[in-house]
C-alpha positions in Angstrom: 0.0 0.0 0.0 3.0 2.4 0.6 4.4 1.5 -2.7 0.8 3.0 -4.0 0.8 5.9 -1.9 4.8 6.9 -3.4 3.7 6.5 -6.4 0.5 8.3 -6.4 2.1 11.2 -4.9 5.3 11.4 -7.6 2.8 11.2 -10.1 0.3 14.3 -8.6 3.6 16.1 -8.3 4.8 15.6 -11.5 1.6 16.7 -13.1 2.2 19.6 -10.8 5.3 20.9 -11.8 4.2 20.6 -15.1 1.1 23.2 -15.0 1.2 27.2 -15.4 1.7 28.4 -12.2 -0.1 31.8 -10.8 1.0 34.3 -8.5 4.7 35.6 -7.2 7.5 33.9 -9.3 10.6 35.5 -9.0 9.2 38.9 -8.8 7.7 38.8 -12.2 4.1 39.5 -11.1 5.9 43.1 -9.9 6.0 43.2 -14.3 2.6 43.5 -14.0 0.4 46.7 -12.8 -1.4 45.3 -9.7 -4.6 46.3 -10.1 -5.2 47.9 -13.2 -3.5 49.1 -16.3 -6.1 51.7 -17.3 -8.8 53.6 -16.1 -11.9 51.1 -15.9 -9.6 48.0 -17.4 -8.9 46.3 -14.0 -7.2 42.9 -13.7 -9.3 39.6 -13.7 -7.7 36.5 -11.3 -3.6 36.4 -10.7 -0.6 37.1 -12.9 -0.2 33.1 -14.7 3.7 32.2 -15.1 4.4 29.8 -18.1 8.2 28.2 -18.6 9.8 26.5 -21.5 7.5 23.4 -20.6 4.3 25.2 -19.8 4.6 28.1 -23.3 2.9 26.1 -25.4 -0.5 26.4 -23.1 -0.2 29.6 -23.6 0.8 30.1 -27.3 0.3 26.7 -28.9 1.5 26.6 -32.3 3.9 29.7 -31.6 5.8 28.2 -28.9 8.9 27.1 -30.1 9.8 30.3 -32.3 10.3 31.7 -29.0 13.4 29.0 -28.1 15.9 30.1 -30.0 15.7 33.7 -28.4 16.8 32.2 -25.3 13.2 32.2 -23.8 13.0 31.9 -19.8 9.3 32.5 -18.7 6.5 34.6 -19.3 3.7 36.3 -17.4 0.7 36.6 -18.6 -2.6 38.8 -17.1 -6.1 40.0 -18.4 -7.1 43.5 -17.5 -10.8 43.4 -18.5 -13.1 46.2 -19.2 -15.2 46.6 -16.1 -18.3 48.3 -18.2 -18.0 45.0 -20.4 -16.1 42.4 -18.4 -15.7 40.0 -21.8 -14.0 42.8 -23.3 -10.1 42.5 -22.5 -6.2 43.0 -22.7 -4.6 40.2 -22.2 -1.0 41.2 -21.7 2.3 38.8 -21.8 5.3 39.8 -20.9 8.3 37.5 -22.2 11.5 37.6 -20.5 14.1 36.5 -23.4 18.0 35.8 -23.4 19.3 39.3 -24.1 18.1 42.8 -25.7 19.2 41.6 -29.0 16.3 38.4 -28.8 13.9 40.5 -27.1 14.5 42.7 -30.5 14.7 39.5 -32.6 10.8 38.8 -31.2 9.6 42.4 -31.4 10.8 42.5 -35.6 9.3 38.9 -36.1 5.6 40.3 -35.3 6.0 44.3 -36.1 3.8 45.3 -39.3 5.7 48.0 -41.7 1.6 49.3 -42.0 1.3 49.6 -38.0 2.6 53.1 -36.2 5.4 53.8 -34.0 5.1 54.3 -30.2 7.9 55.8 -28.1 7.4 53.3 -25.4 10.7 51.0 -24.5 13.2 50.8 -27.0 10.5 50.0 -30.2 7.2 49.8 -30.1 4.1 49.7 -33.1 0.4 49.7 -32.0 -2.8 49.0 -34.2 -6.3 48.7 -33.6 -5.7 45.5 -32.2 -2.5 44.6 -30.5 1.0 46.7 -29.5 4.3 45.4 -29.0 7.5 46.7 -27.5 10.8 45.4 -26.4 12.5 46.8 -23.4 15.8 45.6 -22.2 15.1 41.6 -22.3 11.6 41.5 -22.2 9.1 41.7 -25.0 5.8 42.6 -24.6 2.6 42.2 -26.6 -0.9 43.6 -25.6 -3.6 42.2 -28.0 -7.6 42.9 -27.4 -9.5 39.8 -26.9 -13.4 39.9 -26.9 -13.2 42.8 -29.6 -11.8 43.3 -32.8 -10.3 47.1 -31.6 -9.4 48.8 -28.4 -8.6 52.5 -28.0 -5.7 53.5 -28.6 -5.4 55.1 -25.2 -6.2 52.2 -23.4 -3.4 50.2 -25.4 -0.7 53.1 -24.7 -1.5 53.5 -20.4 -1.0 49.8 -20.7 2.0 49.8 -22.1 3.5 52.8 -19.8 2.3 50.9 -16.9 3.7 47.8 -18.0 7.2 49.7 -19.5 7.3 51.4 -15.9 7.5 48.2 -14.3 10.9 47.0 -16.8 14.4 47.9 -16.2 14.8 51.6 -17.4 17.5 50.3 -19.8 15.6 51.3 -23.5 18.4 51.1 -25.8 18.9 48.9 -29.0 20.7 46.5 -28.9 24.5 47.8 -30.3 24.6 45.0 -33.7 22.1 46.9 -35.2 24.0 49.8 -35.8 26.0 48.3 -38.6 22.0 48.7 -40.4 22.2 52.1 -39.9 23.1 53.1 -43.7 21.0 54.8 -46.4 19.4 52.5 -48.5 18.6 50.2 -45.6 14.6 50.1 -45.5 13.4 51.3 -42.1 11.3 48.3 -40.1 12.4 45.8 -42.7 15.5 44.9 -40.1 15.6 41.0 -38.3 17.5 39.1 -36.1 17.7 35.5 -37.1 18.9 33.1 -34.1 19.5 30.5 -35.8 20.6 29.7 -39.3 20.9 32.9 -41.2 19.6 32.4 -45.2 18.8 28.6 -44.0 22.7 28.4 -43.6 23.9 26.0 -40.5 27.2 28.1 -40.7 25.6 31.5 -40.6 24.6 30.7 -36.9 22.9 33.8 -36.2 22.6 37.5 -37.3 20.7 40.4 -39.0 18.9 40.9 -42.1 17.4 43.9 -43.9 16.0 45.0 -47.2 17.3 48.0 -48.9 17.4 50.0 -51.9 20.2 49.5 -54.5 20.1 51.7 -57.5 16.5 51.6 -57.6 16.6 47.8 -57.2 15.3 46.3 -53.9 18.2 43.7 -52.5 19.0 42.5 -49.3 22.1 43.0 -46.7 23.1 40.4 -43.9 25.2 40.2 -41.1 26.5 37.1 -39.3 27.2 37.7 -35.6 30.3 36.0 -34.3 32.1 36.4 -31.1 35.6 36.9 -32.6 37.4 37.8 -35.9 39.0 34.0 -35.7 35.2 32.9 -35.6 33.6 35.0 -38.7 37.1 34.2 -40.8 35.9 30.5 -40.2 32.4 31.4 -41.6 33.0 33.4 -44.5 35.2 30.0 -45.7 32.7 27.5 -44.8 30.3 29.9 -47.3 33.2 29.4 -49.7 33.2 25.7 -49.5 29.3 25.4 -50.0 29.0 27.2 -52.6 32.4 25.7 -54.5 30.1 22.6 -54.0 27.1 24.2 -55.7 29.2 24.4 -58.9 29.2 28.2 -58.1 32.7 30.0 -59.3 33.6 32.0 -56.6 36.5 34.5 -56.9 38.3 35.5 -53.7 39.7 39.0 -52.7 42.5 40.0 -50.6 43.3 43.4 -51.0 43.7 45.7 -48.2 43.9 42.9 -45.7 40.5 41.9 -46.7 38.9 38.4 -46.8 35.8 39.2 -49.1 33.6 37.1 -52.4 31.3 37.2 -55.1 29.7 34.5 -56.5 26.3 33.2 -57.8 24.5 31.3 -54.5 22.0 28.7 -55.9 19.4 30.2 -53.7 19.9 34.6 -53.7 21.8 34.7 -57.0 24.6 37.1 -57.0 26.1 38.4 -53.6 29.0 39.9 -52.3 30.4 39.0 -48.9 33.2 40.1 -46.4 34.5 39.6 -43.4 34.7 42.6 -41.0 35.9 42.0 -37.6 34.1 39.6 -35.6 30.9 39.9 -38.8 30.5 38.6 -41.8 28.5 41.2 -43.8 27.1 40.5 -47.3 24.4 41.9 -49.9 22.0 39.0 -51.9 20.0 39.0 -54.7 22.4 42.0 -56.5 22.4 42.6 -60.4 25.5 45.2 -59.4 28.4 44.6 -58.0 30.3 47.8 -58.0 27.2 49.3 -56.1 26.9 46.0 -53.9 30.5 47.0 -53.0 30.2 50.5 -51.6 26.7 48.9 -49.8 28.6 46.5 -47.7 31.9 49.1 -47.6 29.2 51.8 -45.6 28.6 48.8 -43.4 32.0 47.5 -43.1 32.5 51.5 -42.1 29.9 51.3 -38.7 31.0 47.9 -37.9 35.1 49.8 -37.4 33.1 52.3 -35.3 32.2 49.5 -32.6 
């Protein structure tokens, strides 16, 4: 019977651990504003605290875009309209692995069509959900119950919410080397994992620009040291050598760059700056590919 009784009680406390958990967790209810978030929009039950086992309860289907940005937890609360309690805001606030994912998150849902807010470091709104990043944390407020919330109500929730963050509302540093002309404002990513679809581009930025009246793209590959992207920018080499893809190599003023024709973007220009690799795709000029890259190659000295 005691055998039972073990059992029984592993299991209960199994099932347990594995549940979305409500109240004080680490101080992240103290994200939250206690009571209400806006005038009339008060909050309905307990803050709800999900982990990397519990997200997909939350989000299911989304969940696991969220891992490779370092995910840790996020808390969740309703603020519901007390005129019209099935009218809501349900707020979640994600606590990811550095500024740079919390930004990574924030691009991956903006809308070019949606309007700025000045609230942490970037933030859009619409009719129908805001999001912001603010140090590590990203936050989205989306109106459930309705198709539209006032805009008001969405921006005191997302002060009240901000107020409660770290006061740190920087970028995050990388995306300076973006910070060209020609570079297409709220076009720029992060990509955590596998830049282009490329195991050996591990991680790093993308953006659209403007090139000669052509629309192209520019990348950068994040790597911790020079030794690191000088590694990258070969294994590129080697794969595309293997594609059949003539790739001629320059040297010239201590340089490690190449153009070639990648069987996916067609023709692109890559170099290695420092601890990047930074590149243009999809180019029908070189030459103008060239000074692109050299205007990035130029912020990425700066750092």
């Amino acid at each position: 019977m005691r055998i039972y009784i073990g059992v029984s009680l592993i299991l209960i406390c199994s099932l347990c651990a594995s549940l979305p958990t409500s109240g004080a967790e680490n101080g992240l209810d103290k994200l939250m504003p206690a009571t209400s978030c806006a005038e009339g929009w008060t909050l309905d039950g307990n803050v709800t605290f999900f982990d990397k086992d519990t997200l997909f309860d939350r989000i299911n289907g989304e969940s696991e875009l969220y891992f490779p940005y370092g995910f840790e937890k996020l808390a969740y609360a309703r603020y519901e309209n007390k005129q019209n309690p099935a009218i809501a805001v349900d707020a979640d606030v994600y606590t990811m692995g550095s500024v740079l994912d919390a930004f990574g998150m924030f691009a991956n849902y903006r809308r070019k069509e949606d309007a700025d807010i000045a609230i942490g470091a970037q933030g859009t709104i619409s009719s129908s959900q805001v999001f912001f990043y603010q140090d590590r944390f990203f936050v989205r407020l989306q109106a459930t119950g309705t198709t539209s919330i006032s805009k008001d109500v969405f921006l005191a929730c997302a002060r009240a919410i901000s107020q409660n963050l770290p006061k740190s509302t920087g970028r995050p540093r990388e995306l300076d080397v973006l910070d060209v002309p020609g570079v297409l404002t709220k076009s720029e990513r992060y990509v955590a994992q596998s830049l282009l679809g490329y195991d050996f581009f591990r991680r790093g930025l993308i953006a659209d620009a403007l090139l000669m009246n052509e629309q192209v793209q520019v990348f950068v590959v994040i790597e911790k040291t020079k030794e690191a992207a000088l590694k990258t920018i070969d294994q590129y080499r080697v794969s595309l050598k293997s594609s059949g893809s003539a790739v001629p190599v320059s040297g010239g003023n201590g340089r490690n760059s190449l153009e070639a024709i990648d069987p996916l973007y067609g023709k692109v220009y890559v170099e290695q700056a420092g601890r990047f690799v930074i590149g243009a795709i999809r180019i029908k000029n070189i030459p103008a590919a060239k000074q692109l890259v050299e205007l990035m190659r130029m912020r990425v000295d700066k750092e």
